[in-house]
C-alpha positions as a printed Julia matrix, in Angstrom:
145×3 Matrix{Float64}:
  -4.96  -72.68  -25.27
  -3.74  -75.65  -24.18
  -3.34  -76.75  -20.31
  -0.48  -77.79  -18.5
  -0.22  -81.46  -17.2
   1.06  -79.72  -13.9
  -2.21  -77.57  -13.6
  -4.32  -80.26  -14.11
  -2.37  -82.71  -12.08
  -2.91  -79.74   -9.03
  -6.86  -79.55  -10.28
  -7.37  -83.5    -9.85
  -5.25  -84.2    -6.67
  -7.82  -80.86   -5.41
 -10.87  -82.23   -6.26
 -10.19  -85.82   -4.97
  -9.46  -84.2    -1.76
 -12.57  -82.43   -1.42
 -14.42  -84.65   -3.25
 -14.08  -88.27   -2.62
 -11.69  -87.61    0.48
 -13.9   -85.78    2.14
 -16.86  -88.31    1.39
 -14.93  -90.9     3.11
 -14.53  -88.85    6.12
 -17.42  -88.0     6.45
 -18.62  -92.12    6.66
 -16.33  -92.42    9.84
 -17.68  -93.33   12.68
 -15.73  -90.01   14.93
 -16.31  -86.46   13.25
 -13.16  -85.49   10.98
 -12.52  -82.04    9.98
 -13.28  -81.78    6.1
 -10.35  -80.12    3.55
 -11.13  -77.13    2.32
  -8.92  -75.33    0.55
  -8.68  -71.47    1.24
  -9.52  -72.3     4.91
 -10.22  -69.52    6.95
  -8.42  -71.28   10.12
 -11.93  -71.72   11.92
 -10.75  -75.17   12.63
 -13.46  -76.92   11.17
 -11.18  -77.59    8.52
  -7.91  -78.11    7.3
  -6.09  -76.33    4.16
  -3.4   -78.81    3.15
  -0.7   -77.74    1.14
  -0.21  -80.03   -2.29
   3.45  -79.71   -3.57
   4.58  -80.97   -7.27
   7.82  -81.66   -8.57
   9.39  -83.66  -11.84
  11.67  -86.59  -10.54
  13.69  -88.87  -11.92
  12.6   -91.06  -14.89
  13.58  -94.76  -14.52
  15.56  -95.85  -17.74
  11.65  -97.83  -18.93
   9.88  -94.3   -18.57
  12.26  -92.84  -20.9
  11.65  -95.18  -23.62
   7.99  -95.4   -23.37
   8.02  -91.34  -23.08
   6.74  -91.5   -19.41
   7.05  -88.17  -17.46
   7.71  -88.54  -13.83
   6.0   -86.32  -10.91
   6.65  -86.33   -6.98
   3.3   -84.73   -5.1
   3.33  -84.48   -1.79
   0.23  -83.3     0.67
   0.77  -82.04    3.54
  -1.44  -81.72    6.85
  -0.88  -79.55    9.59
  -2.95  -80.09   12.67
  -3.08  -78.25   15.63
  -1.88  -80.19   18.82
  -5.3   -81.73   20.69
  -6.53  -84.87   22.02
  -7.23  -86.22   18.91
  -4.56  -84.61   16.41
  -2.98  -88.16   16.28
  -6.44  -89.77   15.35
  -7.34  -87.5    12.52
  -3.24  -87.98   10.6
  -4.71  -91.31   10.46
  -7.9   -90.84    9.43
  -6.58  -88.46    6.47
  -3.55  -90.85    5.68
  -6.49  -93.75    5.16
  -9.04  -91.56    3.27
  -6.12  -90.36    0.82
  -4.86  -93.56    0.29
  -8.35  -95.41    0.03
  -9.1   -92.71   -2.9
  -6.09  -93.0    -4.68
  -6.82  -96.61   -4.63
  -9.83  -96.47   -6.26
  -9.11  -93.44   -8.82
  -5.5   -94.16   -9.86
  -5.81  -92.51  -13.0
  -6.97  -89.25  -10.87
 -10.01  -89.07  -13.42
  -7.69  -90.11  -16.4
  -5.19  -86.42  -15.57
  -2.61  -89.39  -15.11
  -1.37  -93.0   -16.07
  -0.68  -93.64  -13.11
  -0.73  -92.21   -9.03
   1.07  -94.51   -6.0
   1.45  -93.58   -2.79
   4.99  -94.18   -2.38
   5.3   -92.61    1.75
   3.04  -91.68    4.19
   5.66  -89.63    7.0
   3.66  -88.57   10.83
   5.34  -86.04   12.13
   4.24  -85.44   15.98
   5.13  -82.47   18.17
   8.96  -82.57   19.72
   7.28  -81.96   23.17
   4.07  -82.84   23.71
   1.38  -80.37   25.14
   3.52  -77.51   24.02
   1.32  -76.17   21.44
   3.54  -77.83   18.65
   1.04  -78.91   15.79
   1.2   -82.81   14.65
   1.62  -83.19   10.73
   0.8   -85.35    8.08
   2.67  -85.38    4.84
   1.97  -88.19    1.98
   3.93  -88.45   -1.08
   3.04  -89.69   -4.73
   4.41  -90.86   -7.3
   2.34  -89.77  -10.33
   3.52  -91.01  -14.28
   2.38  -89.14  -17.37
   2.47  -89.71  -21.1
   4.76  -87.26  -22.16
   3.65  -84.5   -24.91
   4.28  -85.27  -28.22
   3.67  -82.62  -30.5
């Protein structure tokens, strides 16, 4: 049986996270929590949440038979002193790794980050948690059967 590009897309964005994200986190010079996914909320990790959509094919990825996805991660972190620090940390570790793997191991033509949004707490030191979500644009050849 054949996989679905959308599976596959979710199994690549995964393992870059945990993989190669986590690698690069890990070479910082302040300890990051690591992504884990299925976090049991001991807060030596975080669990994002990866969200995939189709979008909009320009009028080029129709006639080239380009399918069009919108993934977005998102981070929630629990308000602290350092809550700020680690959005950025994880918005430069994603991004680094999607530089350097656009293909997402070849599960894709093509991945860009196309927004990076910080979202912080609407009162501070309220226990409101700060968030992180990043958004890609991912292109695939489309199925030809």
């Amino acid at each position: 049986m054949k996989d679905f590009v959308e599976t596959n897309i979710i199994s690549a964005v995964r393992g870059l996270l945990t993989g190669r994200v986590n690698e690069l986190l890990g070479d910082m010079e302040f300890l990051v929590p690591v992504i884990e996914f299925g976090n049991n909320g001991s807060g030596h990790a975080v669990d994002p949440v990866i969200s995939l959509s189709t979008c909009e094919r320009t009028e080029k990825e129709r006639i080239i038979r380009l399918d069009s996805y919108s993934l977005s991660i998102s981070f929630t972190l629990p308000e602290s002193s350092n809550s700020e620090l680690y959005c950025y940390a994880y918005s430069g570790a994603v991004g680094r790794a999607v530089y350097d793997n656009p293909t997402l191991g070849g599960v894709v033509n093509r991945a860009v980050i196309s927004g990076k949004k910080y979202v912080s707490p609407k009162k501070p030191h309220c226990g409101e948690p700060w968030a992180l979500v990043i958004t890609l644009r991912l292109t695939v050849e489309a199925m030809t059967e």
